[in-house]
C-alpha positions as MATLAB code, in Angstrom:
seq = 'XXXXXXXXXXXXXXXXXXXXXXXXXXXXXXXXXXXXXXXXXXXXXXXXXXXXXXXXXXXXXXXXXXXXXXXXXXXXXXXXXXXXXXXXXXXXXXXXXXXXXXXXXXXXXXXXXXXXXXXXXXXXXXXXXXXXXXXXXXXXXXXXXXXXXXXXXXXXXXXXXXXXXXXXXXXXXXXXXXXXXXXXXXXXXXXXXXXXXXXXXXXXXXXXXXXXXXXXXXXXXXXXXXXXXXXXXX';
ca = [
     -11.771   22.907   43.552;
     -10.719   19.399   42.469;
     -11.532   19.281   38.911;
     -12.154   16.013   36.370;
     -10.381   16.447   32.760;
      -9.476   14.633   29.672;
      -6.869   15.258   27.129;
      -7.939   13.710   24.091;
      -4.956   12.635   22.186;
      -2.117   12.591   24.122;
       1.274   12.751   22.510;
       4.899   13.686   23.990;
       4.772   17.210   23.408;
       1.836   19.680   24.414;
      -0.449   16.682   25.473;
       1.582   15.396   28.275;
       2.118   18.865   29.172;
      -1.327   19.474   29.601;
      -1.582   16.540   31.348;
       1.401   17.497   33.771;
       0.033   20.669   34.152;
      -3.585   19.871   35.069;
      -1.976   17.708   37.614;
      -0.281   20.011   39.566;
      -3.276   22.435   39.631;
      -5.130   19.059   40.924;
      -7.249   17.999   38.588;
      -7.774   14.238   37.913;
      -7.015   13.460   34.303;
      -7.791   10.988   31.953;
      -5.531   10.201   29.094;
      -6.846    9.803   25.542;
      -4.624    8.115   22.993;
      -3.752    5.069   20.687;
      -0.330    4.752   22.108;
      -1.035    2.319   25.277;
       3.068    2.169   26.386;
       3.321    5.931   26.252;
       0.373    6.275   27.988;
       0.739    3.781   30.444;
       4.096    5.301   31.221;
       2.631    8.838   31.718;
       0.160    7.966   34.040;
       2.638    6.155   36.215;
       4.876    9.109   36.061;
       1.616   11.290   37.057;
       0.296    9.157   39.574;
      -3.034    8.392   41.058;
      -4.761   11.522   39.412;
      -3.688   10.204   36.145;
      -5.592    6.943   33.801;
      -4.547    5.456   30.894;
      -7.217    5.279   28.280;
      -5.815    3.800   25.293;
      -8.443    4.428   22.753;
      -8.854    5.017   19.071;
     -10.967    7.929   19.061;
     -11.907    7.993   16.069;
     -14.473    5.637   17.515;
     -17.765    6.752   19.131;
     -17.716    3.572   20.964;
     -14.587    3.942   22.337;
     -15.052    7.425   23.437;
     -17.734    5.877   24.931;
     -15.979    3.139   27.208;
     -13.099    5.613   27.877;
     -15.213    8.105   29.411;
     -16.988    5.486   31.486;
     -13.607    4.808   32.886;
     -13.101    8.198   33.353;
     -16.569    8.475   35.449;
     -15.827    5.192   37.298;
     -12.339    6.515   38.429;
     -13.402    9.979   39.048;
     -16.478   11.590   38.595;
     -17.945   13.578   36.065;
     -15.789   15.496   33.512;
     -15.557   19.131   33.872;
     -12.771   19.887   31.413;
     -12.131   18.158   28.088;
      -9.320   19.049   25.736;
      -9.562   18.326   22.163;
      -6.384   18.162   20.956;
      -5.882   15.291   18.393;
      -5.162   15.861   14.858;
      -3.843   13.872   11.665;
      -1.367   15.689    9.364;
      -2.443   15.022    5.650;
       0.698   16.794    3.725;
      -0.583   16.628   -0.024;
      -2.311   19.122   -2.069;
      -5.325   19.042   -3.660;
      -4.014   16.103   -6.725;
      -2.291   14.004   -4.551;
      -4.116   13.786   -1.430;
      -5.717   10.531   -1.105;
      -9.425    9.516   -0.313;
      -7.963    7.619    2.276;
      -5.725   10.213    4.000;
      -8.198   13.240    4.063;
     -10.951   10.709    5.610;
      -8.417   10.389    8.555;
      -7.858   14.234    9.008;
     -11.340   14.448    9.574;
     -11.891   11.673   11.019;
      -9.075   12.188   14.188;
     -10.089   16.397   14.328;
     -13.506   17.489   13.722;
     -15.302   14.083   14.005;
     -13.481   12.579   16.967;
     -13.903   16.125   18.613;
     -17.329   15.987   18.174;
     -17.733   12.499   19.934;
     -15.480   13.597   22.660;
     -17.204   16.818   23.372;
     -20.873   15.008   23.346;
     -20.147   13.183   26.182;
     -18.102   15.425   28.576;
     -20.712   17.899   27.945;
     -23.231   15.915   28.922;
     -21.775   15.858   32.403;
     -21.443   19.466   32.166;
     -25.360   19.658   31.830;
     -26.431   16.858   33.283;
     -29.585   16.605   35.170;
     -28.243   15.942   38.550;
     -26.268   18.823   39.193;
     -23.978   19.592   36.265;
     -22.839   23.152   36.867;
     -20.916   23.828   33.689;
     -17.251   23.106   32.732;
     -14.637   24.111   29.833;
     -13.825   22.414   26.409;
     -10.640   23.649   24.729;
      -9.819   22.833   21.402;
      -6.293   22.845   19.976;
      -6.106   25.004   16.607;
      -3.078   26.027   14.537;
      -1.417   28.063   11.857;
      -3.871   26.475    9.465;
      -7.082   27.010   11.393;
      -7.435   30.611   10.326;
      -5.089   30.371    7.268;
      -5.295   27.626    4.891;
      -1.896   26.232    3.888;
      -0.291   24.988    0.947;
      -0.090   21.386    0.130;
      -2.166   20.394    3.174;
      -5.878   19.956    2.172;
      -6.689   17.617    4.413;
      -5.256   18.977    7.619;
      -6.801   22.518    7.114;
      -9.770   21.111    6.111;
      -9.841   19.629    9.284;
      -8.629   22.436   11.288;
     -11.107   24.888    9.663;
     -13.774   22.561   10.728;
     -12.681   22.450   14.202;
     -12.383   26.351   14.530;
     -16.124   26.328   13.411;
     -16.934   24.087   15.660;
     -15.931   25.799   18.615;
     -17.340   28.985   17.739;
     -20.505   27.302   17.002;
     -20.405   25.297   20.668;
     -19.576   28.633   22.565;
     -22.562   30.496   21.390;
     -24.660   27.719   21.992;
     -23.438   26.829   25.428;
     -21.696   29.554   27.227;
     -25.089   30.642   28.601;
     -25.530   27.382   29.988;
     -22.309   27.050   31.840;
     -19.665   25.369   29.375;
     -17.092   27.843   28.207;
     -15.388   26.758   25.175;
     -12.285   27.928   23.811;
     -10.143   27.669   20.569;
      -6.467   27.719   20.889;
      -4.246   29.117   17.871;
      -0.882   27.688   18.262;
       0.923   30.046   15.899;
       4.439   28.106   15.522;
       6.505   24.813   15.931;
       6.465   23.086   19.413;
       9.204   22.187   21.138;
       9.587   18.786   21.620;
      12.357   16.179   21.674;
      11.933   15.240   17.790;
      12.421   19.039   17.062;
      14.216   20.809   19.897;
      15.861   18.611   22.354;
      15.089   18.484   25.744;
      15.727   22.142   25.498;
      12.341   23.712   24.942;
      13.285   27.397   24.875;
      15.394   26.848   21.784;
      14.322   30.281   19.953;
      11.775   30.065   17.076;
       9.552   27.005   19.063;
       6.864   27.300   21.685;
       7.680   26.092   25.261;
       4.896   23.265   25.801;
       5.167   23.851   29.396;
       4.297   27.330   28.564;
       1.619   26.955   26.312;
       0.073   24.571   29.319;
      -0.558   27.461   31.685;
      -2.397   29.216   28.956;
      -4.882   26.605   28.524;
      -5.115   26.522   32.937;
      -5.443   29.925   32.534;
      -8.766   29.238   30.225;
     -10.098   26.789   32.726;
     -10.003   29.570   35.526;
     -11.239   32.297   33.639;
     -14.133   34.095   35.327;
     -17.243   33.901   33.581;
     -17.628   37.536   33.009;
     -14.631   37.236   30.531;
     -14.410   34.391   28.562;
     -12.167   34.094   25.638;
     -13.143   32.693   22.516;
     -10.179   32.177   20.947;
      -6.646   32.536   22.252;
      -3.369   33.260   19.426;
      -0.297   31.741   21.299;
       3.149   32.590   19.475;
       6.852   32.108   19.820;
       8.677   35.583   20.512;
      11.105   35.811   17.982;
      12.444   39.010   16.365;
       9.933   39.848   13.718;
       7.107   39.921   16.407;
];
């Protein structure tokens, strides 16, 4: 079944995997990010089932707009990926106003704007027969670190959020997932083009875990998924 997503907050790594991967399983996808040249290259790369939507979501009108481009191109959304984020790397002295603002701003808050209107085509009252919202978590969603109060306040708030949304709206249709990436992912600013290198998750990988959410009969949703590299201590 042809399927409508968006990835918000596409970046080189795990986002254009997702995108890729979503793709191939032949879904139409829309592409959420600030970066208009990446994006523009992506969706060339992808094809017809792939639009550009350069957008600072951060804004609800934006969001807005992009997912009316979305729905003009093609159709209703039935999956939405929430996957942008803002690293703020100071502790609790240094951290600026200004910096933790944008951590929640770009994960919690743009989430939320994101997730209000795909799921509103998920529950629509012409038909909407349900659809899935991932979000992507990390290290720091279930383990505050160190010298990052802004990005695990953000990540914390996200986790939250998607346990709050699944209870509320898995009876209605919308499954709703939280994604732990436990490690680094392998990208070219870390890795190389070689994604396997050991200690760093394979984005590629990582992809057909979040496909494998999508599919997931309703009689066994997961709630929250812990993906890790396989290194020796494991």
């Amino acid at each position: 079944m042809s399927r409508t997503a968006v990835v918000a907050g596409v970046g080189p790594g795990l986002g254009a995997a997702l995108a890729r991967r979503f793709v191939t399983e032949g879904c139409q996808v829309g592409l959420f990010a600030r970066s208009e040249g990446f994006l523009t290259d992506l969706a060339d790369e992808l094809g017809s089932d792939a639009l550009a939507v350069p957008a600072d979501i951060t804004d609800p009108e934006q969001v807005r707009e992009g997912f009316e481009r979305v729905r003009e191109a093609f159709g209703p959304v039935d999956v939405l990926v929430n996957h942008a984020s803002a690293a703020s790397w100071d502790g609790t002295l240094d951290v600026t106003h200004e910096s933790f603002e944008r951590a929640l701003d770009t994960g919690p808050k743009a989430a939320l704007y994101c997730s209000q209107e795909a799921v509103a085509d998920m529950l629509d009252d012409e038909g909407g027969v349900g659809g899935t919202v991932v979000f992507t978590g990390a290290t720091t969603s279930t383990r505050g670190r160190k010298g990052a109060v802004g990005f695990s306040a953000a990540k914390f708030a996200c986790r939250g959020m998607a346990e709050s949304m699944a209870r509320e709206l898995g009876p209605q249709g919308v499954h709703v997932a939280h994604v732990v990436i436990d490690g680094g992912i392998g990208t070219p600013s870390v890795g190389g083009e070689d994604t396997d290198e050991e200690g760093y998750l394979d984005p590629d990988a990582i992809a057909e875990s979040y496909w494998h959410l999508v599919e997931q009969d309703r009689s066994a949703w997961t709630l929250e998924l812990d993906v890790r590299p396989h290194v020796e201590e494991f």
